[in-house]
C-alpha positions in Angstrom: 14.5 -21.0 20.4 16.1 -18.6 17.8 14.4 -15.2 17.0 13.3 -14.8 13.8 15.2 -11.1 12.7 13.3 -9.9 9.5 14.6 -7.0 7.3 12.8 -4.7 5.0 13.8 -3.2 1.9 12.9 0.1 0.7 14.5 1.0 -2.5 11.6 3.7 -4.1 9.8 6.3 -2.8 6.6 4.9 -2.0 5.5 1.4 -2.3 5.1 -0.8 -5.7 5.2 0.6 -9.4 2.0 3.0 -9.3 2.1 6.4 -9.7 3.5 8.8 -7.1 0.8 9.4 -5.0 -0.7 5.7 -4.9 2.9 4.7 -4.1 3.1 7.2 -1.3 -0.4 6.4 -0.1 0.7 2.6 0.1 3.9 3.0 2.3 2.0 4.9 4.4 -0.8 2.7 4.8 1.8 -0.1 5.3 3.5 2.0 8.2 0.6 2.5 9.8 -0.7 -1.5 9.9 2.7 -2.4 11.0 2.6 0.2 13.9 -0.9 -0.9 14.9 0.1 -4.6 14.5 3.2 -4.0 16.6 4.8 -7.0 14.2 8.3 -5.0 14.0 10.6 -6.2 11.4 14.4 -5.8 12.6 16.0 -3.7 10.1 14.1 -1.5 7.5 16.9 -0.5 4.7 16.4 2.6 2.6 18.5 2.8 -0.6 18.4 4.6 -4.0 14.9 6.9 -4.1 14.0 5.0 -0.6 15.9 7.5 1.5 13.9 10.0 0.6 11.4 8.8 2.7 13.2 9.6 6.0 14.1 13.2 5.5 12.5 16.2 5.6 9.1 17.0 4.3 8.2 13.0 3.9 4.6 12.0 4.5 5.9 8.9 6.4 8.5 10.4 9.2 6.1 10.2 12.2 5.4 6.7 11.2 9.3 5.9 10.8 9.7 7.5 13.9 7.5 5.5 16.1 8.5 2.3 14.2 11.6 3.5 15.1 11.3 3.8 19.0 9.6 0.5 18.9 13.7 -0.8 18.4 13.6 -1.7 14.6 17.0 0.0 13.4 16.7 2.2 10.0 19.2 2.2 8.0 19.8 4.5 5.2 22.0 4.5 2.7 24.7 7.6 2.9 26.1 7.2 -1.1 22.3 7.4 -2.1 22.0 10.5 0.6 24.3 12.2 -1.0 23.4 11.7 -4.6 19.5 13.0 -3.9 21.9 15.9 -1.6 19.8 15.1 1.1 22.8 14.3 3.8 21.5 17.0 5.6 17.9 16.4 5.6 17.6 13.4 7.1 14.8 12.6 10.2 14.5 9.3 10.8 17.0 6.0 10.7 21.0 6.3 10.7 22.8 7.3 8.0 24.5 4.3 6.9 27.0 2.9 4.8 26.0 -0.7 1.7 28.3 -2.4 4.7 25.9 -1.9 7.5 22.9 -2.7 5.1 24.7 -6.2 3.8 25.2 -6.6 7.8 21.7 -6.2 8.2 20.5 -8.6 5.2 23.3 -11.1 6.2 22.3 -11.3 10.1 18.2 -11.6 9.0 16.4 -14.5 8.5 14.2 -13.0 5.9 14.4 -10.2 3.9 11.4 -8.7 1.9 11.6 -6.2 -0.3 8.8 -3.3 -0.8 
């Protein structure tokens, strides 16, 4: 039997088109449920404003962190990184580079975007 690999896409900071704090409030209610349901998706990509949710002073890197030690690879997108300057500020996923996140898209079954 194959295993379903499922990748996530984060490309905002938050969740949806609401304002700022709904938005953040969302993602983090979102973590949380997929922590407690222990449903993992493979991959979770982070690209344009997304990144910004795994460096410092997020309100979701203890979430990202766990979700991380659970085997789900972050990936986060280095040009975007850089853009936002926030190379240095990263604390969850790897920095990586549109090719690792196409690999990741490529090698999923599904990919849903948040």
């Amino acid at each position: 039997m194959r295993q379903e690999k499922t990748t996530l896409i984060v490309n905002k900071n938050g969740m949806g088109n609401a304002e700022s704090e709904l938005s953040l409030k969302l993602i983090k209610n979102f973590l949380t449920l997929t922590i407690e349901d222990g449903s993992y998706p493979t991959y979770i990509c982070f690209y344009a404003e997304g990144v910004k949710l795994t460096t410092e002073g997020s309100p979701v890197i203890e979430e990202l962190r766990e979700i991380e030690k659970s085997g789900c690879k972050l990936l986060v997108c280095k040009t975007c990184l850089t853009y936002y300057n926030l190379l240095d500020k990263v604390e969850a996923g790897t920095v990586a580079t549109m090719v690792d996140i196409m690999g990741a898209q490529q090698n999923s079954n599904k990919v849903i975007t948040l």
